[in-house]
C-alpha positions as MATLAB code, in Angstrom:
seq = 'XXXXXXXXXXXXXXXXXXXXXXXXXXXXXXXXXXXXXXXXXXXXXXXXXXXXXXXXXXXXXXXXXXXXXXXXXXXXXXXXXXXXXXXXXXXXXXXXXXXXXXXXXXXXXXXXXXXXXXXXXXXXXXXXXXXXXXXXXXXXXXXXXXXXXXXXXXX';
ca = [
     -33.432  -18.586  -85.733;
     -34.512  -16.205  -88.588;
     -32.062  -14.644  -90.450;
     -30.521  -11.438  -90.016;
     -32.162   -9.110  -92.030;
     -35.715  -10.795  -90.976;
     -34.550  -10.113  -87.209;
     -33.381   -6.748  -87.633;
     -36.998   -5.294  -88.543;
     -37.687   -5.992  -85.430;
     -35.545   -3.888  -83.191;
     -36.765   -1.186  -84.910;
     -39.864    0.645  -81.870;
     -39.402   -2.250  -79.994;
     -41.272   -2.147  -76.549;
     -40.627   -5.488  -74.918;
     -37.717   -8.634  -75.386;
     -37.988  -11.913  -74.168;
     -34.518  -13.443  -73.821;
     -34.929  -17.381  -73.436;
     -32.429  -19.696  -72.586;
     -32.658  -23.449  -72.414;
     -30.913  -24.247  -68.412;
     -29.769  -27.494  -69.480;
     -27.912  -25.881  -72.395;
     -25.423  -23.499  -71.323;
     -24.721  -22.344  -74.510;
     -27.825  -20.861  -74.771;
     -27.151  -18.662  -71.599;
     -24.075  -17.622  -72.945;
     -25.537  -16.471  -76.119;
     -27.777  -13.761  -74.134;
     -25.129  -11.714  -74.213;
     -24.901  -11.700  -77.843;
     -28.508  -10.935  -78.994;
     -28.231   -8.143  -76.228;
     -25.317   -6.789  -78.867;
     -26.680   -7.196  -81.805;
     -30.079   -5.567  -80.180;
     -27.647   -2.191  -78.892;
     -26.000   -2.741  -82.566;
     -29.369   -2.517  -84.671;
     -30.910    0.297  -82.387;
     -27.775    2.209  -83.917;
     -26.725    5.114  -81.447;
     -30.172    6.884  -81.089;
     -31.871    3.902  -79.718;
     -32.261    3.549  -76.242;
     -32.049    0.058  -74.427;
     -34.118    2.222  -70.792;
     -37.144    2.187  -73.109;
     -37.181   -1.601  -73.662;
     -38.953   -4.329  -71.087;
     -36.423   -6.883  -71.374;
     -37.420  -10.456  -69.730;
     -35.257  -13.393  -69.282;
     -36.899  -16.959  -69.122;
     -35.033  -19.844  -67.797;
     -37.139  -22.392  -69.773;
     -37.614  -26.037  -69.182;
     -37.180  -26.288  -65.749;
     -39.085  -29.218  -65.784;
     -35.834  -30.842  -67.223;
     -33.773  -30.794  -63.351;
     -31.233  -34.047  -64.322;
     -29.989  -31.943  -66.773;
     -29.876  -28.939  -65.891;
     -26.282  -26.805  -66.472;
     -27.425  -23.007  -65.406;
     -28.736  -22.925  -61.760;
     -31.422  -20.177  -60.828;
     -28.964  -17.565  -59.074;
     -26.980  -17.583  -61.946;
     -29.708  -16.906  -64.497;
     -31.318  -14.548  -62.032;
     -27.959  -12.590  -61.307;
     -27.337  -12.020  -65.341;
     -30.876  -10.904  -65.477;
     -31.279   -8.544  -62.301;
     -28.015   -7.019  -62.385;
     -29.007   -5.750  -65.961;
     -32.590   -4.363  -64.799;
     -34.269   -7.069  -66.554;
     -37.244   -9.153  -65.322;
     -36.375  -13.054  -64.652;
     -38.692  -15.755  -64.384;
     -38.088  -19.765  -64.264;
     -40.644  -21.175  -66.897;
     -41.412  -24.880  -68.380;
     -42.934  -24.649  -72.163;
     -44.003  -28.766  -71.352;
     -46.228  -28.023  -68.185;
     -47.023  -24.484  -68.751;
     -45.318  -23.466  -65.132;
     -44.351  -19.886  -64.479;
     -45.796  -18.917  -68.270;
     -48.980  -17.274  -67.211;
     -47.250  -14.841  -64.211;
     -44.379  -14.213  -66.856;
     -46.431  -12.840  -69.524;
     -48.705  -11.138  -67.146;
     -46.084   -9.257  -65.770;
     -44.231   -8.911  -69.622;
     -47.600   -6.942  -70.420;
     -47.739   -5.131  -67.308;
     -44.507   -3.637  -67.803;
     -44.862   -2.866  -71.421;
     -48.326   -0.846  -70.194;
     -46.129    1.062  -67.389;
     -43.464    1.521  -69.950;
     -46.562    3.459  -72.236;
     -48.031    5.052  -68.931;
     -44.301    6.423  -68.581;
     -43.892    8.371  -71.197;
     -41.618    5.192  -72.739;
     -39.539    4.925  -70.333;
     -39.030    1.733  -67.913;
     -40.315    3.201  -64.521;
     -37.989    2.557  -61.296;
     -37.812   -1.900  -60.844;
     -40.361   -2.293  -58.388;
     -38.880   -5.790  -57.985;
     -36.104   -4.267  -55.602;
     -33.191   -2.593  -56.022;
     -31.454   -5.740  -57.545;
     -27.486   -5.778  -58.168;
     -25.354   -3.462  -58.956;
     -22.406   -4.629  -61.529;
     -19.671   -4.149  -59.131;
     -22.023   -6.350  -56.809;
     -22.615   -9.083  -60.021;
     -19.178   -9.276  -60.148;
     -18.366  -10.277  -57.485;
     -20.990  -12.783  -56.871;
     -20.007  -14.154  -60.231;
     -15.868  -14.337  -59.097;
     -17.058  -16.169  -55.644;
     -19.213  -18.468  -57.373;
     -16.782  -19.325  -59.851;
     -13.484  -19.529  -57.219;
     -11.664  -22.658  -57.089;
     -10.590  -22.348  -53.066;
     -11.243  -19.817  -50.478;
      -8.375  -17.637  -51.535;
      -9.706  -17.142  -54.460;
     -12.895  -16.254  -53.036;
     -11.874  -13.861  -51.318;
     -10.032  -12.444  -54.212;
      -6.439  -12.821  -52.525;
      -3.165  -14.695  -53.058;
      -2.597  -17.901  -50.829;
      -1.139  -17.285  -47.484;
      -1.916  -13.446  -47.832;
      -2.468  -12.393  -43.806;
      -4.768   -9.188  -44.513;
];
C-alpha cells in the first residue's frame, strides 16, 4: 500500500474508487470500511462522497476452496452503500472487462450529470435498515436469534 501522504493526493477531485478485496481473505473485506474513512476523512467536510463512482471487486474468485466472503455478503456491503459490485478473477481475466466498462460508464454519467452520481439504475438495492437485518439473520446462531427474539418468546 503507498503511504499516507502518497494516498492522500489522491482523494483530492476524485471521480471514481475501486474498492478490492481478496474473498479468501476476510481481512481484506473488513478493511473496506476503513479506506471508506479515511476517503470521508481526506475529502475534509466540503467533499462529497454522491459525486464519487465507488466499485467494489470481489477478486480472485477463481480461488473457490478458499474462499471466506461469499457473494451476498460482498454484494450486500456494496449495494446497500450505492456502490457498484462485481465478482472478478485478476488470473483468468473473468468479470474485468464488464467491470471496467461499466467503472467508465458511470464516471461519464457522473460528468453528463453535472458531477453527481445519477439515480442506480442497477435497482433500488438495500436500504441500511434492510442491510441490517440481512446481516443479523445471516450471522444468527438459532432461529431465535433470527428472528431477533428471546427463546421461548410466543409473539
Amino acid at each position: 500500500p503507498l503511504s499516507p501522504q502518497v494516498r492522500n493526493e489522491f482523494y483530492k477531485d476524485t471521480q471514481g474508487v475501486l474498492l478490492v478485496y481478496d474473498v479468501g481473505q476476510k481481512e481484506s473485506f473488513d478493511a473496506l470500511d476503513t479506506w471508506l474513512a479515511e476517503m470521508k476523512q481526506e475529502l475534509g467536510p466540503h467533499g462529497n462522497m454522491e459525486n464519487v463512482v465507488f466499485v467494489v471487486c470481489a477478486n480472485k474468485i477463481d480461488c473457490t476452496k478458499h474462499r471466506s466472503v461469499d457473494e451476498s455478503e460482498g454484494r450486500l456491503w456494496a449495494e446497500s452503500r450505492g456502490f457498484l459490485y462485481f465478482e472478478t478473477s485478476a488470473q483468468t481475466g473473468e468479470g474485468i472487462n464488464e467491470m471496467f466498462q461499466t467503472f467508465y460508464s458511470a464516471i461519464i454519467d457522473l460528468c453528463d450529470n453535472g458531477g453527481k452520481r445519477p439515480p442506480s439504475s442497477l435497482g433500488v438495492g438495500f436500504t441500511k435498515e434492510q442491510a441490517d437485518a440481512i446481516r443479523r439473520i445471516r450471522n444468527s446462531k438459532d432461529s431465535w436469534d433470527m428472528l431477533g427474539v428471546k427463546p421461548g418468546a410466543t409473539r
